[in-house]
VOFI-749687 format. One record per residue: residue in one letter; z, x negated, y negated of N, C-alpha, C, CB in turn. Coordinates in steps of 0.02 Angstrom, whole numbers, plus 50000, padded with zeros to 5 digits. Glycine has a CB too. Example, Ala and Ser with C-alpha at 12.3 -4.5 7.8 and 13.67 -1.06 7.14 Angstrom:
% residues 2
A503904934050284503904938550225503904934050165504524943550224;S503544935850112503574931650053503944935549998502864929650030;
//
This chain:
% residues 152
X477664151942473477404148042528477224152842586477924142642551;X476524150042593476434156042680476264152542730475754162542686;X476344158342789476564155742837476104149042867476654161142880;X475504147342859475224143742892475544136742839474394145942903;X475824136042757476244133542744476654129142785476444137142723;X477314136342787477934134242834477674132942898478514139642842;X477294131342925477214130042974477034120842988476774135242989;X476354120442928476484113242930476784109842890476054110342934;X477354111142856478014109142841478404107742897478344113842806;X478504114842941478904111843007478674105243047478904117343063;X477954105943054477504099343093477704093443030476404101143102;X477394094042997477674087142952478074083342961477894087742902;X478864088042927479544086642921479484085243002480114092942886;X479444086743058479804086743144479344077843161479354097043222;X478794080143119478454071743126478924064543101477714071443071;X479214066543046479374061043021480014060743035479214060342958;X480334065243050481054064543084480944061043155481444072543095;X480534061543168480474057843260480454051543253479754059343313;X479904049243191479754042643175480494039743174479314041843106;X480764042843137481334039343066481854038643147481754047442964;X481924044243171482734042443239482314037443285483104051743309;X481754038343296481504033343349481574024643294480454036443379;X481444024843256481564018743216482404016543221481304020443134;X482604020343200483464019943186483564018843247483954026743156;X483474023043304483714020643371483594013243399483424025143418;X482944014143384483004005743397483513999243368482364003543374;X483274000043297483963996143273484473998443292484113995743209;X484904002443297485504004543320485494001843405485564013143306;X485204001143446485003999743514485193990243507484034002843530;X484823986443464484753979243440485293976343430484423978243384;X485573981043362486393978643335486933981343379486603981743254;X486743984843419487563986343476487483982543551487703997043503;X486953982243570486723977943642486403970643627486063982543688;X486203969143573485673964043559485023965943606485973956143576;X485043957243630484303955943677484703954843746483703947643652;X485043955943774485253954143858484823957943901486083956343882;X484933951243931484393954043996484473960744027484453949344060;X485233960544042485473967344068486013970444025485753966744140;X485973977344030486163981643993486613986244027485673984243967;X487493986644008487613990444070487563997544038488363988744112;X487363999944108487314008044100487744011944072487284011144155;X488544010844074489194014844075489114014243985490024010644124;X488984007143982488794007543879488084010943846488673998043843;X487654013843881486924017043861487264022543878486154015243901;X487594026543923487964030943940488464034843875488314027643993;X488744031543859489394031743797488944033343737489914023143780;X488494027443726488054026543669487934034343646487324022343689;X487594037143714487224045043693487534049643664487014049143745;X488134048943650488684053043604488514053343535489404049843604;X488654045743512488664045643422487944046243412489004037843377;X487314042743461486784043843462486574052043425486644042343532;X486694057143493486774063543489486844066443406487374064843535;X487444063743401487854068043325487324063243279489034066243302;X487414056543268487164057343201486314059743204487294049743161;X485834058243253485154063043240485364071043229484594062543315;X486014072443273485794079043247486024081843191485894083343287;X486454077743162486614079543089486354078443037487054077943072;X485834069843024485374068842989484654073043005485354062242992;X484494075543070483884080643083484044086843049483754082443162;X484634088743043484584094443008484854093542943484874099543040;X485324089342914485574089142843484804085842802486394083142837;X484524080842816483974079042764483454083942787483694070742764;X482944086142833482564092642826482554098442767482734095742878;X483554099142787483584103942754483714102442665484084107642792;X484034097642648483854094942583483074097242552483904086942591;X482574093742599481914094242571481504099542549481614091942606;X481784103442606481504109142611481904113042551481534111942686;X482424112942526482874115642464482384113942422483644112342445;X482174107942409481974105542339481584105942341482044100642311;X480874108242400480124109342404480184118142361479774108942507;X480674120242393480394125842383480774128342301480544130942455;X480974124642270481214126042194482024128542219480654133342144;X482144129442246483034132242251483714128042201483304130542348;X483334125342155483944122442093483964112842116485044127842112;X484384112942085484744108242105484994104742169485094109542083;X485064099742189485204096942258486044098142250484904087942273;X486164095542208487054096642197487294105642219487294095042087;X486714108042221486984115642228486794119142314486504120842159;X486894113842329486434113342395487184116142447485994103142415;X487734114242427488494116342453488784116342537488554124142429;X488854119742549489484118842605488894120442645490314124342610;X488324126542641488164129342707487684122142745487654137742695;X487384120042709487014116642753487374109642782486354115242719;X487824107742767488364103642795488614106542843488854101842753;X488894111842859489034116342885488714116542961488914120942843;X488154117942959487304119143004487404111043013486324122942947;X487184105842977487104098343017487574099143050487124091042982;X488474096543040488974097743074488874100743165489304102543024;X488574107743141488554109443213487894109443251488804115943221;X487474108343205486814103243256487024099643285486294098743229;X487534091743240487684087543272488064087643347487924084943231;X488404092543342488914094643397488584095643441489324100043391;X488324101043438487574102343496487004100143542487254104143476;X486924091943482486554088843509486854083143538486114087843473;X487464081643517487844075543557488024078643631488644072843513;X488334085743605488524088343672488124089043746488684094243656;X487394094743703487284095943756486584091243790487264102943751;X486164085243730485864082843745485964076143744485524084943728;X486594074543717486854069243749487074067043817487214068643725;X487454073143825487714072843899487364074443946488204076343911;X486834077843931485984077243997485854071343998485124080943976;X485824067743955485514061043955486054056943998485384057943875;X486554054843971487144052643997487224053544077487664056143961;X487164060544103487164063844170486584059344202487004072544168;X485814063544200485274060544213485404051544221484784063144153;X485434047044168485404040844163485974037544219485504039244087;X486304040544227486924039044251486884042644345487574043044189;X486494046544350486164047744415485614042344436485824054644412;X485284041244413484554039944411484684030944425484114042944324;X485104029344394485254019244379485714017244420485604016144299;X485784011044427486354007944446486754005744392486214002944486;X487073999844405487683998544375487573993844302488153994644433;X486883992344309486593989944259485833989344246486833984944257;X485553990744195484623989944180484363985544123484273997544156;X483873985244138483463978844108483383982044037482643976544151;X483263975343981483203977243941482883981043890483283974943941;X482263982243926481513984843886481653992743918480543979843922;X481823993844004481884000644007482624003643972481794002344085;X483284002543948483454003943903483374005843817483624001843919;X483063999843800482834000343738482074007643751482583990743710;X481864008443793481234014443783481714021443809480344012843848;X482354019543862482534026443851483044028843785482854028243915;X483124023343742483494025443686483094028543647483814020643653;X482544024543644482024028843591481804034943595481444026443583;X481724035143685481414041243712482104046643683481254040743811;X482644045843700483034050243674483174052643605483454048643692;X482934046343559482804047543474482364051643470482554041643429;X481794053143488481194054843484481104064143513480814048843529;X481474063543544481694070143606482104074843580482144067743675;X482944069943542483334073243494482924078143442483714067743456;X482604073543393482464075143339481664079743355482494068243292;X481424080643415481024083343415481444091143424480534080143460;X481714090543462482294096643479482614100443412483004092843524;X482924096343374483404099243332482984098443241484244094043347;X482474096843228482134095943179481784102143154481744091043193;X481494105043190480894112943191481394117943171480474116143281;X481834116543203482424124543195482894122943120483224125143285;X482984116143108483434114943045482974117542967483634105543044;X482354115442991481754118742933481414125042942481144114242927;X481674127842986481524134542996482074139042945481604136043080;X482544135242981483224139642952483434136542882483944138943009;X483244133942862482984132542790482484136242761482744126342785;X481974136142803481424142542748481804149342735480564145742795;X482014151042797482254156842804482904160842736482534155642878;X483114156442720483864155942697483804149742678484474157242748;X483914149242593483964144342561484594143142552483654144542513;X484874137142571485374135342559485874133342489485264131942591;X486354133542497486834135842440487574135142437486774142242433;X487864139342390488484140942422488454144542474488884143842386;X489204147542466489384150442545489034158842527490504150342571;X488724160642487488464165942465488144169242523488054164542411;X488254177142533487954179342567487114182042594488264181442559;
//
């Protein structure tokens, strides 16, 4: 694979990961708040945590799946600890440190409660933002280093 390849692989894969968390976020947004008019902040606040971890663990654990099996590297079963490993601390990373911008920011910016439509667009906006963030680098570091065992 060359580079102009891996490259729109990265655009691809970073495309459809935005779609897929901006989708999920929404449902996830539906089934934990419903439709209320108002939305309190302190719970869109909290939200940005598990939000955080699971995009950034599904942005980088399925990328990096694909990218295993695009590029012939065996078996998915042989796919092992490292790239579990890498989601794991995407996830961490992205709950942490772009959760808690969000969390900060939202929590500056609002009062004590917001309407329902500008919640539901900053959840997405944050689906969309996550996975734009943490998607490019999980398939990067997948081309780079095919994942595996813990092999050096």
């Amino acid at each position: 694979m060359n580079s102009d390849q891996h490259r729109s692989l990265v655009y691809r894969e970073t495309a459809v990961s935005v779609g897929i968390n901006m989708a999920l976020s929404g449902l996830f947004f539906l089934l934990i708040f419903g439709v209320a008019d108002r939305i309190f902040v302190r719970d869109l606040v909290i939200d940005f945590l598990p939000q955080g971890l699971a995009i950034g663990f599904m942005a980088t654990l399925i990328p990096g799946l694909i990218v295993h099996r695009r590029l012939g590297h065996g078996a998915l079963r042989s796919v092992g600890l490292r790239l579990f490993v890498r989601a794991l601390l995407s996830a961490l990373v992205a709950a942490l440190l772009l959760g808690g911008a969000a969390a900060l920011l939202l929590a500056m910016l609002t009062g004590e409660t917001i309407a329902f439509l500008p919640a539901l667009a900053i959840k997405l906006l944050f689906g969309a933002i996550a996975a734009l963030l943490v998607t490019p680098g999980a398939v990067r570091a997948a081309l780079r280093r095919p994942v595996g065992a813990l092999d050096a």
